[in-house]
KEKE-3310 file (N, C-alpha, C; in steps of 0.2 Angstrom, whole numbers, plus 5000, padded with zeros to 4 digits):
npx = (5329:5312:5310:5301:5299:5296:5292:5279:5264:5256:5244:5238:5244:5234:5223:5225:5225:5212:5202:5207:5202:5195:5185:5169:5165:5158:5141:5130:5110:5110:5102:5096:5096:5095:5103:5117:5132:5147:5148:5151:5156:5155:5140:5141:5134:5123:5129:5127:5131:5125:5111:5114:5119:5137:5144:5145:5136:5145:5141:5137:5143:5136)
npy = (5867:5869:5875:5877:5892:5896:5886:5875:5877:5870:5873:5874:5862:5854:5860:5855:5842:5837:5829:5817:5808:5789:5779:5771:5752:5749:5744:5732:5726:5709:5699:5688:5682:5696:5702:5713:5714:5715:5725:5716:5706:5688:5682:5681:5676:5668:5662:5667:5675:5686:5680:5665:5650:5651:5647:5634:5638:5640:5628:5632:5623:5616)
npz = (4470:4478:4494:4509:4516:4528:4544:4544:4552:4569:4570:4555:4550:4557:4550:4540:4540:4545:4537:4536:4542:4549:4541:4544:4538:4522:4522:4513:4512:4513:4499:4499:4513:4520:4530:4536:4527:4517:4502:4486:4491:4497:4506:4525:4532:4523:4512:4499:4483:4472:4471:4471:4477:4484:4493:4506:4520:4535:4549:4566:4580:4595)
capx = (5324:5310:5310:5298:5302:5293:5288:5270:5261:5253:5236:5239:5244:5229:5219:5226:5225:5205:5197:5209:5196:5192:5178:5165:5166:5150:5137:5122:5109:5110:5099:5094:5094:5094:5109:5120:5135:5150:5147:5154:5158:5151:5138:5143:5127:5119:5132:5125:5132:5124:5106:5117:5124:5142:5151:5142:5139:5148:5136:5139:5144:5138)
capy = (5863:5873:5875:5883:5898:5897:5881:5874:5878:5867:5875:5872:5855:5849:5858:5850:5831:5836:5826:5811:5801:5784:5777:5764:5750:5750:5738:5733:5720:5702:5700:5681:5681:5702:5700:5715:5710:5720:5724:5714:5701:5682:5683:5675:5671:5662:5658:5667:5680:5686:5676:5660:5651:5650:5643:5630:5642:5635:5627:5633:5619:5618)
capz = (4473:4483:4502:4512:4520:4536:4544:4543:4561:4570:4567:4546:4549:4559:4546:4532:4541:4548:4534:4539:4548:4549:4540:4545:4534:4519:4522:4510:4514:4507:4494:4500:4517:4521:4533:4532:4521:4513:4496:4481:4495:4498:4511:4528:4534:4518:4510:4493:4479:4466:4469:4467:4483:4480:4496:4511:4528:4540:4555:4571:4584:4603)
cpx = (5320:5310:5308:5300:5300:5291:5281:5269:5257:5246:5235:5238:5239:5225:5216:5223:5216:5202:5202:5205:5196:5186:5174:5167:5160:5146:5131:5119:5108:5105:5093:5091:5093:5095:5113:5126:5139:5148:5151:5157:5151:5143:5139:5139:5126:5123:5130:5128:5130:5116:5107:5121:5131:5145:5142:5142:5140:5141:5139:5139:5143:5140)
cpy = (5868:5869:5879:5888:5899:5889:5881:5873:5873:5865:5872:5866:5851:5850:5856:5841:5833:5829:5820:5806:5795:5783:5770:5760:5750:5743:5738:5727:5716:5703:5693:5682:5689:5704:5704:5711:5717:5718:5720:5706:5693:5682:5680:5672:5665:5658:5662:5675:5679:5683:5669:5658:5647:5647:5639:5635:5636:5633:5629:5627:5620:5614)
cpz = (4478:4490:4504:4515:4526:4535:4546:4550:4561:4570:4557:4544:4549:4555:4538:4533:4545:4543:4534:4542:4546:4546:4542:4539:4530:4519:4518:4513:4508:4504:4495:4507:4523:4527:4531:4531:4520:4505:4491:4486:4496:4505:4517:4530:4534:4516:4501:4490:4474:4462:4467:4476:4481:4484:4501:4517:4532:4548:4563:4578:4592:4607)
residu = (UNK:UNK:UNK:UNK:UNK:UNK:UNK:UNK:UNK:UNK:UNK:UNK:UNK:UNK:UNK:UNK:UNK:UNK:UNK:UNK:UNK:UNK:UNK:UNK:UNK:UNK:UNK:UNK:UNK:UNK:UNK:UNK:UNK:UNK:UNK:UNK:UNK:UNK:UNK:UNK:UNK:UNK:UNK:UNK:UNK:UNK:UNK:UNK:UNK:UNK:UNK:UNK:UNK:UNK:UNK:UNK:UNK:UNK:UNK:UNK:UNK:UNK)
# end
């Protein structure tokens, strides 16, 4: 079984784990009501995917 021969420095490490980051999540806009929205996802605004509404949006209550 291989086993390093020196250990990996703290410099090596970090710049192995740089491109680690966090990403935003991806937003496009709705197609309906032009509201971002994740993609492949129901709108929650409208209520529509696809050019087709497919659930009721919920009404906000005061």
């Amino acid at each position: 079984m291989a086993v390093p021969k020196r250990r990996t420095s703290k410099s090596k490490k970090n710049m192995r784990r740089a491109h680690w980051k966090a990403q935003p999540p991806a937003a496009t806009k709705c197609s309906h009501c032009h509201q971002p929205k994740q993609p492949h996802m129901v709108c929650p605004n409208c209520g529509y995917y696809g050019g087709r509404e497919v659930i009721k949006p919920e009404e906000e209550e005061s």
